[in-house]
C-alpha positions in Angstrom: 121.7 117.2 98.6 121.4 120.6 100.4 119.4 121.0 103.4 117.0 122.6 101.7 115.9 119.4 99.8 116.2 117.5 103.0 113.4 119.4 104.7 111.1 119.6 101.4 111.5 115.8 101.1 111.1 115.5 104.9 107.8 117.5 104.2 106.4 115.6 101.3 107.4 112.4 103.1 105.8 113.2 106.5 102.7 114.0 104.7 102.6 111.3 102.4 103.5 109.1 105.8 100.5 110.9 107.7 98.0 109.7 105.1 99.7 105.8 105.2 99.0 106.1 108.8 95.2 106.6 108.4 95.0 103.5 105.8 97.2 101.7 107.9 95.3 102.6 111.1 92.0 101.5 109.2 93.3 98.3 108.0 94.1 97.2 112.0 91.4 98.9 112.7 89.0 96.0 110.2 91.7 93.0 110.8 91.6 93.7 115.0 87.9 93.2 115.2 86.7 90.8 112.1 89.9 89.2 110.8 89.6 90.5 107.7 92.7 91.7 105.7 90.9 94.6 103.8 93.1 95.0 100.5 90.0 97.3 98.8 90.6 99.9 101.4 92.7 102.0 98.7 89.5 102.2 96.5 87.8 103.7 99.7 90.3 106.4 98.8 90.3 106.3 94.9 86.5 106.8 95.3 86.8 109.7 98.0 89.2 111.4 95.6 87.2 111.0 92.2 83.7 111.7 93.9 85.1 114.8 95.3 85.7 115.9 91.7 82.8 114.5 90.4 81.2 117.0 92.7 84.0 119.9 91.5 82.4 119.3 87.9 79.0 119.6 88.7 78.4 115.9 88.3 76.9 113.8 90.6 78.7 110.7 91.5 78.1 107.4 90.6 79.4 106.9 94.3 75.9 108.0 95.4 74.3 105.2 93.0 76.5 102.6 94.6 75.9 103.3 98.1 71.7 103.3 97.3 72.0 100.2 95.5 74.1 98.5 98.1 71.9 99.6 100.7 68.7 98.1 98.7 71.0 94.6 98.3 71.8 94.3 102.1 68.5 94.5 103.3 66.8 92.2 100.7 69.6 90.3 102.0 68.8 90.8 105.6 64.9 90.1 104.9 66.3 86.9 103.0 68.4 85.6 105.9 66.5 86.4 108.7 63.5 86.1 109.5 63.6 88.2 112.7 64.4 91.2 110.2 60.7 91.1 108.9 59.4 92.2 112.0 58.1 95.3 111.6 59.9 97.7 113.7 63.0 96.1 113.3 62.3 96.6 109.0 61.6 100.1 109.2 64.6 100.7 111.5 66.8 98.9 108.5 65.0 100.7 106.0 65.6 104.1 107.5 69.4 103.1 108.2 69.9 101.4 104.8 68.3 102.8 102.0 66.6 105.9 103.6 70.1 107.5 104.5 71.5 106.5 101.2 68.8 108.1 99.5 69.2 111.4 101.8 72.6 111.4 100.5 71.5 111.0 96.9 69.0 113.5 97.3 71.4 116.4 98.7 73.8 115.4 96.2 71.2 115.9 93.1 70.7 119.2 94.6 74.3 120.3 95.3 76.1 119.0 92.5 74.8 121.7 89.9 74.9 124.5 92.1 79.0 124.3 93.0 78.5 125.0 96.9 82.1 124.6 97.4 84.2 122.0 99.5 82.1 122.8 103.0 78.9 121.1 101.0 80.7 118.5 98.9 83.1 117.0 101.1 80.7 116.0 103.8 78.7 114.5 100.9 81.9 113.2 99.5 82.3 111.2 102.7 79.1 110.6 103.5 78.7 108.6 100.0 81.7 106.3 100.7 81.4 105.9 104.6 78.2 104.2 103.8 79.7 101.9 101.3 81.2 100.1 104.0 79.1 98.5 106.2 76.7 97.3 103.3 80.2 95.5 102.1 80.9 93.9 105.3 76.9 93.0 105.2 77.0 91.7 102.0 80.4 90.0 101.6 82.0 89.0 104.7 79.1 88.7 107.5 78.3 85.1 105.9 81.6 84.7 105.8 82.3 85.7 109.6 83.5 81.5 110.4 85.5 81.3 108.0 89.0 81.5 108.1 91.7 84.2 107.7 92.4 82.9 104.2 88.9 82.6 102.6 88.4 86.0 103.9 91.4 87.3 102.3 90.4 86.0 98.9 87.2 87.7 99.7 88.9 90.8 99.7 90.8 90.2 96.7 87.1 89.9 94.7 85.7 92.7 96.1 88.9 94.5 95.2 88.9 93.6 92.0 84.9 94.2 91.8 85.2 97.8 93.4 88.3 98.6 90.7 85.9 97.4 87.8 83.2 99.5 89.0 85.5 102.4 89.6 86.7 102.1 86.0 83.4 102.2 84.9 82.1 104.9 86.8 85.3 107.1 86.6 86.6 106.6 83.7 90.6 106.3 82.8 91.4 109.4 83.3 92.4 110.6 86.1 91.6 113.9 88.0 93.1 116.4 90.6 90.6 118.3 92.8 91.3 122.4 94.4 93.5 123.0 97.8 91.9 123.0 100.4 94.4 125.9 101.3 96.7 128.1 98.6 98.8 129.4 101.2 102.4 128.9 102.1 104.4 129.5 104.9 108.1 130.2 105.1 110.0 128.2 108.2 113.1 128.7 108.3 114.8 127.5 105.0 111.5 125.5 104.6 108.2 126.5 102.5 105.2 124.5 104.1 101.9 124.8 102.3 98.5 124.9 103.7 97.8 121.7 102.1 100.1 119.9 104.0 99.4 121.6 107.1 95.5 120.6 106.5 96.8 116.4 105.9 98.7 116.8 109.5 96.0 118.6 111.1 93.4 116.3 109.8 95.5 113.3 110.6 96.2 114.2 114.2 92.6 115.1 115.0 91.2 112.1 113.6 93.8 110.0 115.7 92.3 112.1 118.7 88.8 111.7 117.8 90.2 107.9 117.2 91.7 107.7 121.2 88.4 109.4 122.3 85.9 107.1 120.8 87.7 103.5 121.4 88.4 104.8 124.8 85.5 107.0 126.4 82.9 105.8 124.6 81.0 102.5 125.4 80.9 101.5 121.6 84.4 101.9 121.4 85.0 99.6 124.4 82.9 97.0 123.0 84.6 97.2 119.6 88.0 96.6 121.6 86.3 93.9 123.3 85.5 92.6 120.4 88.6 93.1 118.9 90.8 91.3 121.7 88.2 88.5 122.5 85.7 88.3 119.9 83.9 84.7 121.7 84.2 86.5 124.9 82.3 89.7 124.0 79.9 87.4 122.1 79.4 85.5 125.5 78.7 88.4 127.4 76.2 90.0 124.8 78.4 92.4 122.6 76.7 91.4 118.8 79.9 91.1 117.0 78.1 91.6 113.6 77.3 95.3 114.6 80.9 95.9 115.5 82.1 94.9 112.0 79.6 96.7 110.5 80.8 99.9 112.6 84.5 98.8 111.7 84.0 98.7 107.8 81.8 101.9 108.2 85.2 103.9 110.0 87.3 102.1 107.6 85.5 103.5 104.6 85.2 106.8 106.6 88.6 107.2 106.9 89.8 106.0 103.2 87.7 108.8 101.9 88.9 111.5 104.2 92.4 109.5 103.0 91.4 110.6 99.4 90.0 114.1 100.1 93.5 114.8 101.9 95.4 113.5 98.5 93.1 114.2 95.8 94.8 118.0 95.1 98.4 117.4 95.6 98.4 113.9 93.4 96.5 113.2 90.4 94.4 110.0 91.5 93.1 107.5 88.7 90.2 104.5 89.3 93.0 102.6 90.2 95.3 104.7 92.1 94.1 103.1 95.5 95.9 100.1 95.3 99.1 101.3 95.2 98.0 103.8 98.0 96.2 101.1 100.2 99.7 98.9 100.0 101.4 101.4 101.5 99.0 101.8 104.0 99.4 97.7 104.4 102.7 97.7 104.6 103.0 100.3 108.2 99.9 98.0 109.4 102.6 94.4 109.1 105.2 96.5 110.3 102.6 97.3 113.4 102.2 93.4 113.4 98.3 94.2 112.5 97.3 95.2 116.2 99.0 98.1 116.9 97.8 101.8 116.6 100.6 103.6 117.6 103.2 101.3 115.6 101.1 101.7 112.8 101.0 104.8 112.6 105.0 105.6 113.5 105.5 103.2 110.4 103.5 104.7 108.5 105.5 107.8 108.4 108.7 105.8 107.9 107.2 104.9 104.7 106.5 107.7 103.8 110.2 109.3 104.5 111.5 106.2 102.7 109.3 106.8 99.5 110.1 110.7 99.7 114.1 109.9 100.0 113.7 106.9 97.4 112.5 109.3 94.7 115.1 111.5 94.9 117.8 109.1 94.7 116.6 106.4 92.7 113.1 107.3 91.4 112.6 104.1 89.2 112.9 101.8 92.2 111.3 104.0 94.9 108.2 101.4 94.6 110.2 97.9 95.2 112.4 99.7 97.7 109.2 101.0 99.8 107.6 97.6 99.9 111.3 96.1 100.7 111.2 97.6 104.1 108.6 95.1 105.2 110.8 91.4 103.8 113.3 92.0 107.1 110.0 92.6 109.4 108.4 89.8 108.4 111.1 87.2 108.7 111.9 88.7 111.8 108.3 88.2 113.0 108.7 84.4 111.3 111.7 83.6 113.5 110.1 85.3 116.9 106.4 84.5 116.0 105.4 81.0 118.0 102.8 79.2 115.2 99.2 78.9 116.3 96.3 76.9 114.3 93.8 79.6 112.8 91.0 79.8 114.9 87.7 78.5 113.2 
């Protein structure tokens, strides 16, 4: 191994690693602020990827259908429920928010699917569709489920895994599809040839995790999400509603895994069920983060993906089981220094 192949896998695995870090900032993100251990947060990025080139082909994506139908579900659901939801400023406000921006969405999309308006249309669509995915989830599947423990919401987000994988099956198809660059170009530093690609993930990346800083710390919904996410009794008692913020925390989360698969979608070919693999990695930095820290996170996150990069280049059949390896020492150390509390109900 020359140096040369050190700084093209040192590329590929910093990139790789800056994508972990938005799915493993995502999934502390969710866990922080509604307990939830979001496993489906890889088909957020599966379904960024394949709408975007849905939208490439001049189709338009079943993504859009989803997110309308959702949005008619959660507020039958809400009317169902509640009563205070009938009221009727309140159901206009949650008929604008839940079907009326859905359908906006679908509407554009009709419109700019045919016509090939290029990535500066489609991608805000593209995210759009799957941000909004999100919090019609979290409305649908785990607000009823807001009491219960860590473990009844984890098998919650095994089914709604395995739901979203089945639906992306269906929708997708099998076969699996690559979208265009962002950027063609290359650069040459030093011994080193970066593309613009790559540059676009770390760019992307680093601005979000700005935008990120901003928000949780300069805005007053951020505050009350971190409120929420260190105390989430105490920011009830003092009048935070704790439902909005996990609604707000699945919307980001969705946000974020479609951006994720946006980033990927023309340097890997993604399949329906390419997320999961994708979202594990992601996991993985989050444990090693303990599943409350950003900046951890995110620093594992690009260990990972420098482990993977080196792993396939010396061992390439075993680059999978050594990448998930990393986290076995972390988590017995965190078992031997970890004092055991009772799961609070």
């Amino acid at each position: 191994m020359d140096s040369t192949i050190v700084l093209f896998l040192a590329q590929d695995g910093v990139t790789n690693g800056a994508v972990y870090a938005l799915l493993a900032l995502s999934l502390v993100l969710v866990f922080t602020i509604t307990r939830v251990i979001f496993i489906p947060q890889g088909e957020f990025v599966a379904y960024g990827a394949l709408t975007l080139a849905a939208f490439e082909r001049g189709l338009v994506p079943p993504t859009v259908l989803l997110a309308v139908g959702l949005g008619v579900a959660a507020l039958l659901d809400d009317l169902i429920r509640d009563p205070a939801a009938r009221r009727p400023a309140r159901l206009v406000r949650a008929a604008v928010v839940d079907v009326g921006l859905p359908a906006a969405v679908l509407a554009a999309s009709v419109i700019a699917a045919p016509r090939h308006w290029g990535p500066a249309v489609e991608v805000p669509l593209t995210l759009a569709a799957v941000a909004l995915l999100g919090p019609s989830l979290y409305r649908l599947v785990y607000r009823p489920l807001a009491e219960a423990s860590v473990l009844v919401l984890l098998i919650a987000s095994v089914g709604v895994h395995l739901a979203l994988v089945g639906l992306g099956l269906l929708f997708f198809g099998a076969e699996g599809f690559r979208t265009a660059p962002l950027s063609t170009a290359t650069y040459d530093i030093g011994p080193a040839m970066v593309t613009g690609q790559s540059l676009w993930v770390l760019g992307v990346t680093a601005a979000l995790i700005v935008a990120l800083w901003a928000f949780f710390g300069h805005t007053l919904t951020g505050k009350a999400l971190r409120a929420t996410a260190v105390n989430r009794l105490g920011a009830r008692l003092v009048g935070i509603p704790t439902a909005s913020a996990g609604r707000i925390a699945f919307a980001l989360a969705a946000f974020i895994g479609a951006l994720s698969g946006v980033l990927i979608a023309p340097v890997t070919t993604v399949f329906y069920d390419t997320g999961f693999l994708t979202g594990l990695k992601g996991f993985v930095a989050a444990i090693i983060g303990g599943l409350v820290s950003f900046p951890l996170g995110a620093a594992a996150a690009v260990l990972v993906g420098l482990v993977e990069a080196f792993a396939s280049f010396w061992a390439s059949s075993f680059k999978e089981v050594i990448v998930f390896t990393i986290i076995i020492p972390v988590l017995l150390w965190r078992s031997i220094r970890t004092v055991h509390v009772e799961d609070e109900e």
